[in-house]
C-alpha positions in Angstrom: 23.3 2.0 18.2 20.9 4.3 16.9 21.5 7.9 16.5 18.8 10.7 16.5 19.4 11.0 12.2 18.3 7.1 11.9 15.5 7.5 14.1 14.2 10.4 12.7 14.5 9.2 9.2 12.9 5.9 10.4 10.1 7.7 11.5 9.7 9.9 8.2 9.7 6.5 6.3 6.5 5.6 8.4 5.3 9.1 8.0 5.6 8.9 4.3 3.8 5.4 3.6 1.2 6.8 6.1 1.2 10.3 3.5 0.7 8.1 0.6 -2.5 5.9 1.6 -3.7 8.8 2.7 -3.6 10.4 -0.9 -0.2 12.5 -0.5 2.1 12.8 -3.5 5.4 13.0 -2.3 7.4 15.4 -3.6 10.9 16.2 -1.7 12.5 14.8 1.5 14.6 17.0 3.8 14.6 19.7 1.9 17.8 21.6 4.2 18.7 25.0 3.7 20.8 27.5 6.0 17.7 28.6 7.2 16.2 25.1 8.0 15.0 22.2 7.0 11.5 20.4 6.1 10.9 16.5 6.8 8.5 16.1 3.9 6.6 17.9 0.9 3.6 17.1 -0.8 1.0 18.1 -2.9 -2.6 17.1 -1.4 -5.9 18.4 -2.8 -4.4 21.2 -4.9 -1.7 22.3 -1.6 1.5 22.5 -1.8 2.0 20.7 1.6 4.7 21.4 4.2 5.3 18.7 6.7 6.9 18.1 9.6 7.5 14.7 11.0 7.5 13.8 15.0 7.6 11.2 17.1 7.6 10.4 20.9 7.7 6.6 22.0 6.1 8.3 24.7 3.9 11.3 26.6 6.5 11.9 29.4 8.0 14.5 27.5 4.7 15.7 26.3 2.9 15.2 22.6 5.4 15.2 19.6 3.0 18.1 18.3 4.1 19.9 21.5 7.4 19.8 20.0 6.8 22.2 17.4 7.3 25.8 19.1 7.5 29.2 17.4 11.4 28.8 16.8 11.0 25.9 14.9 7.7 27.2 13.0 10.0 30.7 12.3 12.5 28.3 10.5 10.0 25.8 8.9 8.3 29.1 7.5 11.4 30.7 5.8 12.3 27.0 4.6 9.2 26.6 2.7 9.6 30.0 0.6 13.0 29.4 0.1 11.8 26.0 -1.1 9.2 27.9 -3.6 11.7 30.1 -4.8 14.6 27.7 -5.8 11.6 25.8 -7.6 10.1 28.9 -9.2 6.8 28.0 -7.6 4.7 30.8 -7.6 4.1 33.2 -4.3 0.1 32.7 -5.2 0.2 28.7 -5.2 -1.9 27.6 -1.9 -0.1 26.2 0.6 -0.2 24.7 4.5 1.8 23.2 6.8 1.0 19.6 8.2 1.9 17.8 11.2 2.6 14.3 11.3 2.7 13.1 14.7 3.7 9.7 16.1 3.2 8.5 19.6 4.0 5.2 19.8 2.6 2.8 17.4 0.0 5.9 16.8 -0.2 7.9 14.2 -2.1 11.0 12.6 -2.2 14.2 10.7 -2.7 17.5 11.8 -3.9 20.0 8.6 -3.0 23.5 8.6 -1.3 22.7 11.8 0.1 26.4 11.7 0.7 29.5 9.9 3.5 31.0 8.0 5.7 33.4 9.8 8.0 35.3 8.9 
């Protein structure tokens, strides 16, 4: 029996071997806070990389992308400076947040899939 916690970090796994051929260097995993938590960070071309792993076996319930509404970005946001400041990362270091997305047996990156808010 598979719970949503396996799944998901099943999913990150792929996510991160994906990251990695693609250049990533993987730096955290579920980072969690009490304001949220972040799937993977990275550092790609001289970002600091935010990313947020989904996956839908299917499109019934839409794109995994589509998952991502402005709740979740909120909390991914506040995550990610939190995340700078317990690693005394500087405000001025450039930064973006990614979207992994898995349908299926496909998968993909979205760069700068959204901005910070706060």
């Amino acid at each position: 029996m598979y719970n949503k916690r396996s799944i998901g970090a099943r999913f990150e796994q792929i996510a991160d071997k994906y990251l990695t051929e693609q250049g990533y260097v993987i730096l955290d995993h579920n980072f969690q806070c009490r304001t949220g938590e972040i799937d993977i960070i990275a550092k790609e071309s001289g970002y600091l990389v935010f990313i947020e792993v989904k996956f839908r076996s299917s499109t019934v319930k839409g794109l995994p992308q589509e998952a991502i509404d402005m709740r979740k970005i909120i909390k991914i946001s506040r995550t990610a400076l939190y995340y700078m400041l317990k690693k005394h990362i500087s405000d001025d270091t450039p930064c973006r947040f990614d979207v992994v997305h898995i349908l299926d047996k496909d998968i993909s990156i979205i760069k700068n899939a959204f901005e910070a808010i706060l």
